[in-house]
C-alpha positions as CSV (number, residue, x, y, z in Angstrom):
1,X,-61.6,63.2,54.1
2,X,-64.4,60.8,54.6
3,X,-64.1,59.8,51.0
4,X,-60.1,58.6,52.0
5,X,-61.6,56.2,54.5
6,X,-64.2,54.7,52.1
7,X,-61.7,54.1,49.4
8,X,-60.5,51.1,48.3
9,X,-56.4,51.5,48.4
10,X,-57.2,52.6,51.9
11,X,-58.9,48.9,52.7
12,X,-56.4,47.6,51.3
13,X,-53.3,49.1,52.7
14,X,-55.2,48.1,56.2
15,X,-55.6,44.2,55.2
16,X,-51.7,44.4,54.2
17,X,-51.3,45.8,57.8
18,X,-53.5,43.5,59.6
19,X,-51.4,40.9,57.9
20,X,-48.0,41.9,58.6
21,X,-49.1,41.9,62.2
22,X,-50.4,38.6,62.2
23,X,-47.5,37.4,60.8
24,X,-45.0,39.7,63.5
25,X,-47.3,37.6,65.9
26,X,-47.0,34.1,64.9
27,X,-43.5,34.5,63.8
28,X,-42.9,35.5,67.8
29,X,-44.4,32.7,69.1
30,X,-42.7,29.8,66.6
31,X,-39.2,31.4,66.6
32,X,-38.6,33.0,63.0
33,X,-39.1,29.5,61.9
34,X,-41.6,30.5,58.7
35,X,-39.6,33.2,57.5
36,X,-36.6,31.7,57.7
37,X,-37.7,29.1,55.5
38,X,-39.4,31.6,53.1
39,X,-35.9,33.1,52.9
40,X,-34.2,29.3,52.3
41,X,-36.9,28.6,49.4
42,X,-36.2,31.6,47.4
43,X,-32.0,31.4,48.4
44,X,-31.9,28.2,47.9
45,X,-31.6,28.0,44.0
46,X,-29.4,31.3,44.3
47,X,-27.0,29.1,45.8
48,X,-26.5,26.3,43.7
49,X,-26.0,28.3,40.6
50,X,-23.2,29.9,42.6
51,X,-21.7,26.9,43.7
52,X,-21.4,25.5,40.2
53,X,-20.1,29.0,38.8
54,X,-17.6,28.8,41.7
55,X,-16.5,24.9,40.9
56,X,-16.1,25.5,37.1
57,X,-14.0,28.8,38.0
58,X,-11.4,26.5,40.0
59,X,-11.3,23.5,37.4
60,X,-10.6,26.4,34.7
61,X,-7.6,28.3,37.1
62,X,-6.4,24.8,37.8
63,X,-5.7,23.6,34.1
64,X,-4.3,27.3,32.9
65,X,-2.3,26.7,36.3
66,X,-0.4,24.0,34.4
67,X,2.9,24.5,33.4
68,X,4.2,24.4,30.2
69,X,6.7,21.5,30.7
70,X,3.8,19.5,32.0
71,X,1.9,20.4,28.3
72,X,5.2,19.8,26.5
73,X,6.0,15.9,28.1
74,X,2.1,15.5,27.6
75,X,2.6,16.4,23.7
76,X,5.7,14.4,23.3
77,X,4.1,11.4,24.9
78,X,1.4,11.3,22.4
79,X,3.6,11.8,19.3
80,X,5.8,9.0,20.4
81,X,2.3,7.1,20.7
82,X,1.7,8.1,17.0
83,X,4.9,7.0,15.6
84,X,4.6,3.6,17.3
85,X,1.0,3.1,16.2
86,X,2.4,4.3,12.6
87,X,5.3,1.7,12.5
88,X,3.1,-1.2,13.3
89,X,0.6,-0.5,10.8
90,X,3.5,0.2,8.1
91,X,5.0,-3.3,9.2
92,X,1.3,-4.7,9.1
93,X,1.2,-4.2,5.7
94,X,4.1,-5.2,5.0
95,X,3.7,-8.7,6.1
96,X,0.1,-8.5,4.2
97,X,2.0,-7.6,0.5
98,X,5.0,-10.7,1.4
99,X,2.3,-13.0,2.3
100,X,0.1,-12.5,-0.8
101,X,3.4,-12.9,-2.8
102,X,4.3,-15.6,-1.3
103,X,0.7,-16.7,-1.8
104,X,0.7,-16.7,-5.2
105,X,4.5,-17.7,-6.0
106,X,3.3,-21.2,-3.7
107,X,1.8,-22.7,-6.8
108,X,5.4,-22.4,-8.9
109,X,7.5,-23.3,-6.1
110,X,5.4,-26.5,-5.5
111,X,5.8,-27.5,-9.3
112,X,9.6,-26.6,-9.4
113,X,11.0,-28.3,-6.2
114,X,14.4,-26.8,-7.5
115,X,13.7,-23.3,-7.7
116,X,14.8,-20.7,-4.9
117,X,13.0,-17.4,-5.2
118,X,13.7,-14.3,-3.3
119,X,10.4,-11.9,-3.4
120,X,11.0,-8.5,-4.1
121,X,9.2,-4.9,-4.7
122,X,9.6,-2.5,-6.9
123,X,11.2,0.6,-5.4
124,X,12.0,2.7,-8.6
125,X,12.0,3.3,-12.2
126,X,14.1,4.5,-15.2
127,X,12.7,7.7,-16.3
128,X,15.7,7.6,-19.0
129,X,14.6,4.1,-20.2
130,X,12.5,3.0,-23.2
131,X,11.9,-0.2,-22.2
132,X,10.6,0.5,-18.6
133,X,13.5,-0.8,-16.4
134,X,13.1,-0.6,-12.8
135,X,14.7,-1.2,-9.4
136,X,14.0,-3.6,-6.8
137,X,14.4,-3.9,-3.0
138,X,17.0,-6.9,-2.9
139,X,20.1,-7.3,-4.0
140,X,23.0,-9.4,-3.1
141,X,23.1,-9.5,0.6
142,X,19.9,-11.6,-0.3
143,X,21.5,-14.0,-2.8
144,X,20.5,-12.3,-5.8
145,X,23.3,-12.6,-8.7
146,X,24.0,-11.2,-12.3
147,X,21.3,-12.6,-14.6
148,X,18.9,-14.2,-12.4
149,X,15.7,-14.1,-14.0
150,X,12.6,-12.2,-12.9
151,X,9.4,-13.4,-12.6
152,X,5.5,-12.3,-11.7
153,X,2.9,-15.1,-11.1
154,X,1.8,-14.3,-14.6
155,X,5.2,-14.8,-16.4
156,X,8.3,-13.8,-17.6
157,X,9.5,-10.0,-16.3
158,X,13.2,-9.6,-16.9
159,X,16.8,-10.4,-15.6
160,X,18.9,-9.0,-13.2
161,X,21.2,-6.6,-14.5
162,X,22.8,-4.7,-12.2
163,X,23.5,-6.1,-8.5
164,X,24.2,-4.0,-5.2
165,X,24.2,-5.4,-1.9
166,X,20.4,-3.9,-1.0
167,X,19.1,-3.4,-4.1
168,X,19.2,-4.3,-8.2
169,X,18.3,-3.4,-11.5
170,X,16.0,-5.3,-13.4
171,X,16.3,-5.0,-17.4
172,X,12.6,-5.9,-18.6
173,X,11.6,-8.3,-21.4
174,X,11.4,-5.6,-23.9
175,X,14.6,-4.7,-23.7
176,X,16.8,-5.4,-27.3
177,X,19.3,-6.9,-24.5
178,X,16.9,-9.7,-23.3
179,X,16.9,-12.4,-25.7
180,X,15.3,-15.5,-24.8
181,X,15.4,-19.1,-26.0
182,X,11.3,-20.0,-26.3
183,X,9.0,-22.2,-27.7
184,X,5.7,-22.9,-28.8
185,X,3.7,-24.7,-26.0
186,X,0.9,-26.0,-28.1
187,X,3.2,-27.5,-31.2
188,X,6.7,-27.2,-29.9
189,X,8.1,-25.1,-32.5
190,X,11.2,-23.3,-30.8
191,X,12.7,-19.5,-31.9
192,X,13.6,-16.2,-29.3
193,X,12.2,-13.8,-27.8
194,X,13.4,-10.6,-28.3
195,X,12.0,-6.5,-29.2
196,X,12.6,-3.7,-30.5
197,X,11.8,0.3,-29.7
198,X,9.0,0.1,-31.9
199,X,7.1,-3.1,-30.5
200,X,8.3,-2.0,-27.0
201,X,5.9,1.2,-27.2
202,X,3.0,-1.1,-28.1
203,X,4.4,-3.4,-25.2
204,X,4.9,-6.2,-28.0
205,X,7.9,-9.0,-28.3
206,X,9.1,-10.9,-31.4
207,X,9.7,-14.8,-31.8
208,X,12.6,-14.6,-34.2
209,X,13.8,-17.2,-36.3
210,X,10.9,-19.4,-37.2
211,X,11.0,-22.0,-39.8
212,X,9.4,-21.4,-43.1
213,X,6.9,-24.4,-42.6
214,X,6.2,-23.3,-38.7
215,X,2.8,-24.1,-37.4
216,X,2.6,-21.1,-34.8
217,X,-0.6,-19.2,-35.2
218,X,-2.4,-16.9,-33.4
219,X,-3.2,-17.7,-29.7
220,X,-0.4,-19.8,-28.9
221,X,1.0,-19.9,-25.4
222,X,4.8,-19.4,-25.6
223,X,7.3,-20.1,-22.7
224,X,10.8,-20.5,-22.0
225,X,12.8,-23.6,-23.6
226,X,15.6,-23.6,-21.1
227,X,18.1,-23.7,-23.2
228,X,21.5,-21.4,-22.4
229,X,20.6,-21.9,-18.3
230,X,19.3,-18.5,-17.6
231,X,15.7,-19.0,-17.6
232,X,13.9,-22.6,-16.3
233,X,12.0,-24.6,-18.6
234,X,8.1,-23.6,-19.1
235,X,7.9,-19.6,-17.9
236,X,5.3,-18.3,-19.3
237,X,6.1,-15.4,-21.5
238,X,3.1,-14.5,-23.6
239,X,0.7,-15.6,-26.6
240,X,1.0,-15.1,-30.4
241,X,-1.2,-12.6,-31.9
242,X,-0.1,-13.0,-35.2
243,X,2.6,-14.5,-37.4
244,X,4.2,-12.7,-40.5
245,X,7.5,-12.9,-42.5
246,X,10.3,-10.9,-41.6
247,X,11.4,-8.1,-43.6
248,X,15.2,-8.3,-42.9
249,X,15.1,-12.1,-42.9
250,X,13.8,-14.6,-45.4
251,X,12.1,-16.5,-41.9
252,X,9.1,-16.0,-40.2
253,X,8.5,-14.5,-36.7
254,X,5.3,-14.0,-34.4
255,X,4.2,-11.2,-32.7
256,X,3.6,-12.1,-28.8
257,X,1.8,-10.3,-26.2
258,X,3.5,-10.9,-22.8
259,X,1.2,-12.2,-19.6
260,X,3.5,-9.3,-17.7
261,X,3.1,-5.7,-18.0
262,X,6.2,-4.2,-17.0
263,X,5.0,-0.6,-16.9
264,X,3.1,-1.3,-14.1
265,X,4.3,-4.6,-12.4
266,X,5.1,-4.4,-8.6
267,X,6.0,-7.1,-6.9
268,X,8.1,-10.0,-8.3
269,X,10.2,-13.3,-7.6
270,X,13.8,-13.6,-8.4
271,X,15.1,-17.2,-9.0
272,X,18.2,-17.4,-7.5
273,X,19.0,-20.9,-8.3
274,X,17.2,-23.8,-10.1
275,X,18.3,-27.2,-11.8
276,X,20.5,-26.6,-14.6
277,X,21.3,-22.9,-14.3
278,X,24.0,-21.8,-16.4
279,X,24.9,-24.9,-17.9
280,X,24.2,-24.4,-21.6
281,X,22.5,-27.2,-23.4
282,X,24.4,-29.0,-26.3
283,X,24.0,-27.2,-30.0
284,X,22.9,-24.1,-27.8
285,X,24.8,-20.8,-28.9
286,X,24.8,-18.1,-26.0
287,X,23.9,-15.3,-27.8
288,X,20.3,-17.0,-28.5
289,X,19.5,-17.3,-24.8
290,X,21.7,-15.6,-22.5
291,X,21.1,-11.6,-22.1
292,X,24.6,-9.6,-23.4
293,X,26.9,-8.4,-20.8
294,X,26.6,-4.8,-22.5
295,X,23.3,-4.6,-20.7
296,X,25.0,-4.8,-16.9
């Protein structure tokens, strides 16, 4: 028993007691005031994390509180945004591809004070075709007619064959249909343009009809003579690559690259109307220059 008294959880479990009652004491005489703030230190924190639990639980019952018609007007709003935002970027673009045509189409208009093009797009192509015609997005409510002539910035595309108020058809230069009067810009020697199937495929047109002494060689420019009034005068259609005899024909003819590539052209110029369209030039014969109705 004595040994209980001398032992050391015994001291201590009397120091613990001493100390409550010192405490019991003091906390008599200030009021509670220390062990109410013990209690605030360590509920303090408690507290807080419950009052942000508690705020986040609201703001999450609020917005599933929502109702559905609110979500729906919310969703059509923004779609309507979309569509708007869509539209002006489409129209955006729009205005960029009519002012880089009309860009580069500002050289030839300057140089042909007579000329009145309408720009156009591509919108389709023959699948049926061989000789790559095509569809554009003017037609007649736009003063485009029968047999206007089509143009790029680089040259020579076609001719309108086929005319509906918001639309056409566009027979290309390789076409068998498309003959044009042309001549040699270098020497002046004259003949026309025309194809075939087989120079079609390697995107190739013939300058029928030259004379035996012709000096047309290789790297000529040719253009459009402007004879027949279907095409103006100097439209540039493409240079010689080479010049050989004709096997059906005791004349010559040159092979001619064109500057246009009508397999992949999209965006040309349609001359409406220019000095002396249609009026066929004296010792002209129409079926040299002016494409055949068969090809409407």
């Amino acid at each position: 028993m004595k040994d209980v008294f001398h032992s050391n959880g015994f001291k201590l479990v009397v120091a613990l007691a001493f100390i409550l009652f010192g405490l019991m004491l003091y906390t008599a005489g200030s009021g509670g005031s220390v062990v109410s703030s013990l209690l605030g230190f360590v509920s303090t924190p408690m507290q807080k994390v419950s009052t942000v639990v508690t705020n986040n639980a609201v703001a999450t019952t609020q917005a599933a509180t929502r109702s559905n018609a609110e979500l729906l007007a919310e969703n059509d709003a923004l779609k309507q945004q979309i569509a708007e935002l869509n539209k002006k970027l489409i129209n955006y673009y729009t205005y960029q591809q009519e002012n880089a045509q009309l860009r580069k189409f500002l050289e030839l208009k300057n140089e042909n004070k007579d000329f009145k093009p309408v720009s156009a797009a591509v919108i389709g192509r023959d699948p049926n075709s061989d000789f790559y015609s095509f569809q554009i997005d003017k037609g007649s409510s736009s003063g485009v007619k029968l047999n206007d002539p089509v143009i790029t910035e680089s040259g020579v595309a076609g001719w309108i064959s086929s005319v509906s108020a918001g639309y056409s058809r566009v027979t290309t230069i390789l076409s068998p249909d498309t003959k044009i009067s042309a001549v040699d810009k270098v020497n002046r020697d004259s003949g026309v343009i025309n194809c075939n199937i087989k120079m079609a495929d390697s995107n190739l047109l013939k300058l029928s009809y030259l004379d035996a002494n012709t000096t047309v060689k290789a790297g000529d420019i040719i253009v459009t003579s402007g004879l027949g009034g279907v095409y103006p005068r100097n439209l540039a259609i493409g240079t010689v690559t080479k010049v050989d005899h004709d096997p059906y024909d005791v004349s010559l003819y040159a092979e001619v690259k064109p500057f246009v590539d009508v397999k992949t052209v999209r965006d040309v110029m349609v001359i409406t109307s220019f000095e002396g369209q249609g009026q066929a030039l004296p010792g002209d014969t129409a079926s040299s220059s002016t494409p055949s109705s068969g090809s409407k």
